[in-house]
N, C-alpha and C positions, 0 to 999 in steps of 0.2 A: 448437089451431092445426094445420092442416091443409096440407102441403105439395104441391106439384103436383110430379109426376115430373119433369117437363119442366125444372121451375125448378131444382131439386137437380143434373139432370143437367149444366145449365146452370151452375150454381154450382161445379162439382167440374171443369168444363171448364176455366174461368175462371181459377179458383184453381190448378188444375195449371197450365197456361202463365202465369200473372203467374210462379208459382215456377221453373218451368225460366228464363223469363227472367230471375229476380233470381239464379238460381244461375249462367248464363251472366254474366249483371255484373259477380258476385261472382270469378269463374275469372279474364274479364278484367283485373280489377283486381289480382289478385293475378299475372297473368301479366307485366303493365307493371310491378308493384312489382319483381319478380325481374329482370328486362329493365334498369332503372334502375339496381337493383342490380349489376347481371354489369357494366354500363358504365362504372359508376366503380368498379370495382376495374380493369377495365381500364386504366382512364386511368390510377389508382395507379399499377401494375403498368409500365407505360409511362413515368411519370416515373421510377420507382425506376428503373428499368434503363439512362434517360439519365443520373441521375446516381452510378449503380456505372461506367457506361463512363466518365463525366468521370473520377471518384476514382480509375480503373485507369490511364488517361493520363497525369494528373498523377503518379500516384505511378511513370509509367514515367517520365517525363520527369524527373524530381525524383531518381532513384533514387542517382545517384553525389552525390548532394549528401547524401542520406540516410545515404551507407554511410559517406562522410566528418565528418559530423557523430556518428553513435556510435563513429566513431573515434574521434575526440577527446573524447565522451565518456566510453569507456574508460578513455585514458588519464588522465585527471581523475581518477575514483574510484582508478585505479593508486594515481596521485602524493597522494590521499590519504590510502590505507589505508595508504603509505609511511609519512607523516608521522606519522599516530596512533600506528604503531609505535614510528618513533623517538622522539617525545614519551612514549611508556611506558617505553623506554628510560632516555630521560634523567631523566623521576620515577623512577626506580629509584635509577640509581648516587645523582643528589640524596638520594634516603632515606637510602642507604647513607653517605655523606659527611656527612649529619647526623648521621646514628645514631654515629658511630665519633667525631664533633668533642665529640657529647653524652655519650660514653662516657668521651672522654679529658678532658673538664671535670669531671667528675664523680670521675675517678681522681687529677685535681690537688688538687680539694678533700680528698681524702680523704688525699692525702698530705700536703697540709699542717697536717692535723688532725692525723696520726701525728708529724708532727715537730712540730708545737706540745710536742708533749706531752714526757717525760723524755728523758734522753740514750742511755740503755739501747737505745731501741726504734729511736734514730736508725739504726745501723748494718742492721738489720731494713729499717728503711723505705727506705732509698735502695737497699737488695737490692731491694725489691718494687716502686722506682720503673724501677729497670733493667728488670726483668724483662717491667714495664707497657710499656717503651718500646721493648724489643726487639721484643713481641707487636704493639704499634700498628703500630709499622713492617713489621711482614709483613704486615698486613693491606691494607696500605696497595699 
């Protein structure tokens, strides 16, 4: 197969400009993508910043209501952390008011175990009931 100069020069003419123009197509399209692109972030960019200046207004406008409200939200956590105090408080001394009613139940039973018992031990045991009732009472 035998080509003719003419045709190949012709054919490489051809083929170069079909390609420069599909590589200009190609630049085009890519130039409108970015174009489209850069637009709507604009337009983002644009809303966002209408509603950072709404959110900056409002929160001026709003602002003594703001400052009044974690006021009194303050004072709430205060008047609570009061509370849980006192309530640890009062489960205390209760502990302690049981512990000392459970202590002196327990020192009655055992005195009247002692005195169940012979006559010998009686005069012993009402020493050690005085003695039990002197100590409850300073505890007290």
């Amino acid at each position: 197969m035998y080509f003719n100069l003419n045709e190949i020069i012709l054919y490489f003419k051809y083929n170069t400009k079909v390609r420069i123009r599909e590589m200009y197509f190609f630049i085009a399209i890519i130039l409108i993508a970015e174009l489209i692109i850069a637009i709507n972030l604009i337009c983002l960019i644009i809303k966002l910043d209408k509603r950072v200046l709404a959110f900056s207004e409002n929160l001026t406008v709003n602002h003594e209501k703001i400052k009044d409200g974690l006021k009194i939200f303050k004072t709430g956590v205060e008047k609570l952390v009061s509370g849980v105090h006192s309530l640890c408080t009062y489960a205390r001394v209760k502990k302690q008011q049981y512990t000392i009613s459970i202590v002196r139940t327990i020192l009655l039973y055992a005195l009247l175990f002692v005195l169940k018992g012979k006559s010998k031990k009686c005069v012993s045991a009402l020493q050690l009931a005085a003695i039990l009732k002197d100590c409850c009472e300073s505890c007290n």
